[in-house]
C-alpha positions as CSV (number, residue, x, y, z in Angstrom):
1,X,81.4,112.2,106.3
2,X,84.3,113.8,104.0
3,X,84.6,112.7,99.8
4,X,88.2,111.5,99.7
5,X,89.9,113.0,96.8
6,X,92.4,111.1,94.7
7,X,95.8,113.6,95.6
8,X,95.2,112.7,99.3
9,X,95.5,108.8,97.9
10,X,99.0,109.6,96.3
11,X,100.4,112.3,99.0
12,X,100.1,109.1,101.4
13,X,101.5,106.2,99.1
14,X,104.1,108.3,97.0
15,X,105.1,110.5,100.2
16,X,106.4,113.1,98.2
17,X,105.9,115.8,100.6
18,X,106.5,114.1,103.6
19,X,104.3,116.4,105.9
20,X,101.0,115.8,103.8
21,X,102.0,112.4,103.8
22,X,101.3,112.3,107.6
23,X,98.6,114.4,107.7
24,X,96.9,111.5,105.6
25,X,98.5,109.1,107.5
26,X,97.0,110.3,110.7
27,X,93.0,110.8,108.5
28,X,93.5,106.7,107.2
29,X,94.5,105.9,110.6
30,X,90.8,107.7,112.1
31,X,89.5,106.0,109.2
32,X,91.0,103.0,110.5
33,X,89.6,102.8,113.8
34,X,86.1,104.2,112.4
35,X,86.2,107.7,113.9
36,X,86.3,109.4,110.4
37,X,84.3,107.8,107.2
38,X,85.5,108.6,104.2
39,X,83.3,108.6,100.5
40,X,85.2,108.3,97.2
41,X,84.2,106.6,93.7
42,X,85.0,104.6,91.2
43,X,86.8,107.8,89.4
44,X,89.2,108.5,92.3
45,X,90.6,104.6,92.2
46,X,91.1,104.7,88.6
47,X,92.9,108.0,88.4
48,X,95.1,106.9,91.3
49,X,96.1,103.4,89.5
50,X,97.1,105.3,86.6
51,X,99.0,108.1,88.3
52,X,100.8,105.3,90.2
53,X,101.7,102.9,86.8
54,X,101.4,105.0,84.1
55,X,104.8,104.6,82.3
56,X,104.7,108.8,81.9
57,X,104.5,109.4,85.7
58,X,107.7,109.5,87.8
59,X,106.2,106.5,90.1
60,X,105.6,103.6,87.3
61,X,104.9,101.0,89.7
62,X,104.2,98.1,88.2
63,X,100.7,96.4,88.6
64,X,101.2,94.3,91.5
65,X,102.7,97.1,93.5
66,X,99.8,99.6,92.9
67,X,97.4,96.9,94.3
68,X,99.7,96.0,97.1
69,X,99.6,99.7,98.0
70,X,96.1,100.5,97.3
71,X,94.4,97.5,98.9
72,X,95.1,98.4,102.4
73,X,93.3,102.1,101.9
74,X,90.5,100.9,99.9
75,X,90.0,98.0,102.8
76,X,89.6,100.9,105.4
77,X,86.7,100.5,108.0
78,X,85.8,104.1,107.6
79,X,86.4,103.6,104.0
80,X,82.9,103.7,102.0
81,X,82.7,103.1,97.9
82,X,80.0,101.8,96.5
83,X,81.5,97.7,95.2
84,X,84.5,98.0,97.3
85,X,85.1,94.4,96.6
86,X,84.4,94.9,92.6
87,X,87.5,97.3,93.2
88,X,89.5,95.0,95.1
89,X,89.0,92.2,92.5
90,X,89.9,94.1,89.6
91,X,92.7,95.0,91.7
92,X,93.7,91.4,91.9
93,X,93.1,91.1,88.1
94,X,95.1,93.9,87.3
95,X,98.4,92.9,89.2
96,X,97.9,89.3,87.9
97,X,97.3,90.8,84.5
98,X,100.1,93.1,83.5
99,X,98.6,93.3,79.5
100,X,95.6,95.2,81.3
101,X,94.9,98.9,82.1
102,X,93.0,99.1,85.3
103,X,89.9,100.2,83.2
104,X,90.0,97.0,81.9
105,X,90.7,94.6,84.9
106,X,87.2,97.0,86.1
107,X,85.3,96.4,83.1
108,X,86.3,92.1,83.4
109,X,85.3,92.6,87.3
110,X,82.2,94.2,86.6
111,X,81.6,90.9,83.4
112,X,82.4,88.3,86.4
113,X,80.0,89.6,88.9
114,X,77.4,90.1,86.2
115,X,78.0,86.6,84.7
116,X,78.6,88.2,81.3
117,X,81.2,86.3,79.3
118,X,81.2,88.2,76.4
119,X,82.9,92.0,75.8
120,X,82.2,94.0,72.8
121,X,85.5,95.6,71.9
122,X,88.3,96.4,69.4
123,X,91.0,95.6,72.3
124,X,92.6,92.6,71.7
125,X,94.0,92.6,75.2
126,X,90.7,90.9,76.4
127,X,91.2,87.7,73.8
128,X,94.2,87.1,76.8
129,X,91.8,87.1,79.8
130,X,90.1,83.4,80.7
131,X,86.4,82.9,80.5
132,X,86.1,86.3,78.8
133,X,84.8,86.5,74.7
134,X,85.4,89.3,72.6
135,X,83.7,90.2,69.6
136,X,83.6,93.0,67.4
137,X,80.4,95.2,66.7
């Protein structure tokens, strides 16, 4: 079992140095077929949505295309992260939701699987989000 760091994540999506890209390649393709597991956490998949859409990286992919790209790793048999489907619905939310940061889509998947409908916050980016309240402290 190896922790999966976040820069192996964007050597393989952004392929910006083509031979890490395949080294990656070739460890998601063990992972793949279940002869390597892989650990990583909630931290790695946020820092990789951001490097990927943040409008101050060079990749500023827009929601949907992080999620189409990220999916497919995070789905991984040999893939192991504690609420991998929490993850893959905020994913959803967060390409169906451009107004949201990833954090956000998280925070409303993490609402929906506790049946909480109500968010304490100042962001008014949540008023836009069905079957989610927001009220001020």
């Amino acid at each position: 079992m190896k922790f999966l760091d976040t820069n192996v994540i964007l050597r393989y999506l952004t392929r910006d140095d083509e031979k890490k890209a395949k080294a990656c390649y070739r460890l998601f393709q063990a992972a793949k077929r279940g002869e390597e597991t892989l650990v990583t956490c909630e931290a790695v998949v946020a820092e990789v949505v951001y490097v990927l859409s943040s409008t101050r990286s060079p990749y500023q992919l827009s929601h949907a295309e992080v999620r189409d790209r990220l999916v497919p790793i995070l789905s991984l048999r040999g893939l192991r992260i504690s609420q991998k489907r929490l993850y893959l619905r905020a994913l959803d939310l967060f390409a169906a939701s451009p107004f949201l940061d990833f954090e956000d889509a998280l925070s409303v998947a993490h609402m929906r699987q506790m049946n909480i409908p109500e968010i304490v916050s100042y962001d008014r980016d949540f008023d836009r989000v069905p079957a989610v309240q927001r009220i001020e402290p």
